[in-house]
Structure formats: structure tokens, C-alpha cells
C-alpha positions as protocol buffer text, in pm:
chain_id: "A"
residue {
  index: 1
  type: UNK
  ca { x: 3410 y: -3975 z: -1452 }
}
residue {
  index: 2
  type: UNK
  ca { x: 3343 y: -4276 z: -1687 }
}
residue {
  index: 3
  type: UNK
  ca { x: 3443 y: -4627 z: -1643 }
}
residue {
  index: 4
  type: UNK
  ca { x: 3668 y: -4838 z: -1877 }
}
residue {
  index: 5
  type: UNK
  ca { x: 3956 y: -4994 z: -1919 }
}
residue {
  index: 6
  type: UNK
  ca { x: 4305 y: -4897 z: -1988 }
}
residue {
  index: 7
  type: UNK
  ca { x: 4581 y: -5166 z: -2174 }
}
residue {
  index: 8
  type: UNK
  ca { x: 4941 y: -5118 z: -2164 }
}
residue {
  index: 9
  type: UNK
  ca { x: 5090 y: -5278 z: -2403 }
}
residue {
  index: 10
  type: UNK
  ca { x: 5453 y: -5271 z: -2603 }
}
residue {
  index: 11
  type: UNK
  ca { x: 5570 y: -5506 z: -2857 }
}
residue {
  index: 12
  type: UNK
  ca { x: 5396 y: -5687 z: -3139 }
}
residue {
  index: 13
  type: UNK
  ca { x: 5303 y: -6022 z: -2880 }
}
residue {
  index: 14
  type: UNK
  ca { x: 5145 y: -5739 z: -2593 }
}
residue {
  index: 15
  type: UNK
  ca { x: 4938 y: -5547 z: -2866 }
}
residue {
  index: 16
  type: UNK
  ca { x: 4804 y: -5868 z: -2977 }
}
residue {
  index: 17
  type: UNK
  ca { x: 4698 y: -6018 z: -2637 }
}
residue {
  index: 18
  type: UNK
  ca { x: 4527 y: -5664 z: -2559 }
}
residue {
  index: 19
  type: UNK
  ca { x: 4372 y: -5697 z: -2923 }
}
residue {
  index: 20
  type: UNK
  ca { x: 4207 y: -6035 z: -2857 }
}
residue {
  index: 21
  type: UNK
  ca { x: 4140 y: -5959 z: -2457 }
}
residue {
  index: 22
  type: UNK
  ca { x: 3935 y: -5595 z: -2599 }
}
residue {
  index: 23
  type: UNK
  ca { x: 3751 y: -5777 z: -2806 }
}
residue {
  index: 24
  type: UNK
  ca { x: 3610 y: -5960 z: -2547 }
}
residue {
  index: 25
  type: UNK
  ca { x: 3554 y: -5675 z: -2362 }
}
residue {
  index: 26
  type: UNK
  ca { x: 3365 y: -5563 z: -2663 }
}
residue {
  index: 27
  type: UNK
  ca { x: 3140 y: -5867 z: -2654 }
}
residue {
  index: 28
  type: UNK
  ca { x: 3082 y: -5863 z: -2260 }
}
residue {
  index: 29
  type: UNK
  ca { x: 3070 y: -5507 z: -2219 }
}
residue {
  index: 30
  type: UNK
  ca { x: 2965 y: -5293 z: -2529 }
}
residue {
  index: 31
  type: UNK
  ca { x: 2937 y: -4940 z: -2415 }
}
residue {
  index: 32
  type: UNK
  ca { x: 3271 y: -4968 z: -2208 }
}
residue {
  index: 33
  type: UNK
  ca { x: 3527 y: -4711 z: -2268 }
}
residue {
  index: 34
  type: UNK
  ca { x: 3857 y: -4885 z: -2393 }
}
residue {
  index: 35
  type: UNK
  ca { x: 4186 y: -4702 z: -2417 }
}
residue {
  index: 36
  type: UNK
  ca { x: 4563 y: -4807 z: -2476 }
}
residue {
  index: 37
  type: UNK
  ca { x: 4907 y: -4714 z: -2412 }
}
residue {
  index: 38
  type: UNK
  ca { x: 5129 y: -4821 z: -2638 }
}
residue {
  index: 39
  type: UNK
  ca { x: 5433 y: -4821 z: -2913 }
}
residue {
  index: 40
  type: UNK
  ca { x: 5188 y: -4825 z: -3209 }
}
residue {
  index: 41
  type: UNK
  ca { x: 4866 y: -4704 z: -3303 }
}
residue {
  index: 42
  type: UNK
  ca { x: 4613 y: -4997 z: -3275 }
}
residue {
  index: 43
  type: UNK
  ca { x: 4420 y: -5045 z: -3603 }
}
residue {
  index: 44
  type: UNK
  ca { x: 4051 y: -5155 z: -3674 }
}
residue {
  index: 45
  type: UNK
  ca { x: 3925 y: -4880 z: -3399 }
}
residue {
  index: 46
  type: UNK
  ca { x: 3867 y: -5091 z: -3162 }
}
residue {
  index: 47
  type: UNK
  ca { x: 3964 y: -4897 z: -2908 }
}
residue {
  index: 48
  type: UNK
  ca { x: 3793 y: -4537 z: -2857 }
}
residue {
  index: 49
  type: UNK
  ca { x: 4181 y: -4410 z: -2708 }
}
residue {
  index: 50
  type: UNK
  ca { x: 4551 y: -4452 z: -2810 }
}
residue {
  index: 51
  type: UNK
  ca { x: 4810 y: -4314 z: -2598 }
}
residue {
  index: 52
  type: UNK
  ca { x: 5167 y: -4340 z: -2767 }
}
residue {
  index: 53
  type: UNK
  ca { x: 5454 y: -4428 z: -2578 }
}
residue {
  index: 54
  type: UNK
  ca { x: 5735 y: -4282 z: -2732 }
}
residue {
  index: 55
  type: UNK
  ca { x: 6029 y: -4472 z: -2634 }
}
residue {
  index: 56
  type: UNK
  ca { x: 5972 y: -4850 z: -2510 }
}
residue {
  index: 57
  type: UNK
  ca { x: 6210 y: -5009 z: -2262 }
}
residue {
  index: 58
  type: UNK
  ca { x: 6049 y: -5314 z: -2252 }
}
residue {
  index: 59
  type: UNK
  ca { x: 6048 y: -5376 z: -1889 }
}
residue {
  index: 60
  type: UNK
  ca { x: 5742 y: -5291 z: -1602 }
}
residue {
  index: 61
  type: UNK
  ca { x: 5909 y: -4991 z: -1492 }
}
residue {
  index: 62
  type: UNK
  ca { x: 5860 y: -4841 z: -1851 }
}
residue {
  index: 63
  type: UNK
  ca { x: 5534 y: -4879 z: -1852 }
}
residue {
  index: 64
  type: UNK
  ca { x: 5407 y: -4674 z: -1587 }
}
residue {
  index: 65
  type: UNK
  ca { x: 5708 y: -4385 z: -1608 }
}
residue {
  index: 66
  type: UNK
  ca { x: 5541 y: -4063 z: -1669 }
}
């Protein structure tokens, strides 16, 4: 098992904040996995895992329904 870190985020304000927060994983951390959930695909490869979510509700409970 490898170690990383996994964003959830929806919504152009939530991608950006996991943008600018993986980035400074980047600095602190280089060889950390980094993988996101969310309604887009992330650009700049950035992070080495996208996971789509399909159909955002916009609320907690959305995020972590299977």
C-alpha cells in the first residue's frame, strides 16, 4: 500500500482550493501520491489520479456516496 492523498472536490471554487493546496503538497512532499475525486478532469497533471464523479449534488453526503 502507498501513501498519498486523496481531494474531493466539486465545483469550480473546490477544484481550485485542491489545485493550490496540491501544489503545496508538491513542494513539501514530492514523491507523494496525489489523487482526486471530482466533476472535472484536473488539468496541468498535477495529480497522478482523477476519479470522476458523475453526478454532483453539491452537498457532504455526495461526496462520499458510493
Amino acid at each position: 500500500m502507498s501513501k498519498g492523498f486523496l481531494y474531493v472536490a466539486t465545483g469550480d471554487r473546490f477544484r481550485e482550493e485542491a489545485r493550490v493546496s496540491a501544489l503545496r503538497v508538491r513542494e513539501l512532499m514530492p514523491g507523494v501520491a496525489l489523487a482526486i475525486a471530482a466533476d472535472r478532469e484536473p488539468e496541468g497533471g498535477l495529480f497522478d489520479h482523477w476519479i470522476r464523479i458523475e453526478n454532483p449534488t453539491g452537498s457532504l453526503a455526495g461526496k462520499i456516496a458510493p
